[in-house]
N, C-alpha and C positions, 0 to 999 in steps of 0.2 A: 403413799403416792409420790410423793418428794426423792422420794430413795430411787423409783424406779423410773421417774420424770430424769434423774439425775442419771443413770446407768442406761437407757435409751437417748439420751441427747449425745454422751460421751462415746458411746457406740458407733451413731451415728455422723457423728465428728470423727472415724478413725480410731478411735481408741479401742486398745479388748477391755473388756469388762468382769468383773468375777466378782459378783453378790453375796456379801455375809449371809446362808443362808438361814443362821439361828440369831437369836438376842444377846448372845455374847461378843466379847471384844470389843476394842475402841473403834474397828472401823467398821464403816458398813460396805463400802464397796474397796476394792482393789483395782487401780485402772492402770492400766499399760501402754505408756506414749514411746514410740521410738525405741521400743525397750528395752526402758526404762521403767520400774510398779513405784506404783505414788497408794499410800492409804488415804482414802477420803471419810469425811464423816458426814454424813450431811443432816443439815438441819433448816428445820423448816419456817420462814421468817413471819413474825405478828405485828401488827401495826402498834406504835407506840403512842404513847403521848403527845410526840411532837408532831404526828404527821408522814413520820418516815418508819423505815421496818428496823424489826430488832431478832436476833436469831440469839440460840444460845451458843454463839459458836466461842464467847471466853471458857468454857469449859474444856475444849479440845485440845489435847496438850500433843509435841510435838512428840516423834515426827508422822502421827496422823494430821493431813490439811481438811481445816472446815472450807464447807464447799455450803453459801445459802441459798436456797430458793424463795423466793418470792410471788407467790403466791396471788398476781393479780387477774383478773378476768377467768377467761376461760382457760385450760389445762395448757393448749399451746399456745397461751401468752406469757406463762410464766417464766421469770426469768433467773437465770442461775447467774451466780459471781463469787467469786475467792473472795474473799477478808484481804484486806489492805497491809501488806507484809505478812500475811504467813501464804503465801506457797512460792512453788519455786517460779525462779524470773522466767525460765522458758515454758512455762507455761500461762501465762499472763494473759495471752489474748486467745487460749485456750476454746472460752466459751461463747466471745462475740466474733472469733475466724467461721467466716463460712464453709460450710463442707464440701465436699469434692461436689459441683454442681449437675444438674443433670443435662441429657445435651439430648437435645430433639435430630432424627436423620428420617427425614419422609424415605421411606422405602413405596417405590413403586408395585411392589407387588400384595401390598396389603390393603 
């Protein structure tokens, strides 16, 4: 769910998308900003001891970027974030830039 939460939001945001579609390789998705293809890996984040989330993203060796989900409430509360220096700087606000907005035109003939 994490994987496809993560390839419908970047989608949605602009991005093309292209889904590992078997359980091989390091990444799970390929995403293409301006492009430019970034490997992603993602992983899905569990509550820890202290209160706060913990993903397995030390595992992910470069140049695939862990990408975590967080998993709180309902499916569209959850919130996606890079790891703190591993991805690249332009894409940083990546996941909390809004997407091209939608725009209301009353047409008079509907």
């Amino acid at each position: 769910m994490a994987e496809h939460w993560v390839a419908l939001l970047a989608a949605w945001k602009g991005a093309e998308v292209y889904p590992n579609l078997n359980c091989t390789g390091s990444s799970d998705l390929i995403m293409v900003v301006d492009g430019k293809a970034y490997q992603l890996d993602v992983k899905l984040a569990r509550p820890n001891s202290r209160g706060s989330w913990r993903g397995n993203t030390d595992k992910v060796q470069d140049p695939v970027i862990p990408v975590l989900v967080i998993p709180t409430g309902d499916i569209s509360e959850w919130k996606v974030q890079w790891i703190r220096g591993r991805h690249p700087e332009e894409l940083t606000d990546f996941w909390t830039k809004s997407a091209v907005p939608f725009t209301y035109t009353k047409h008079n003939d509907l």
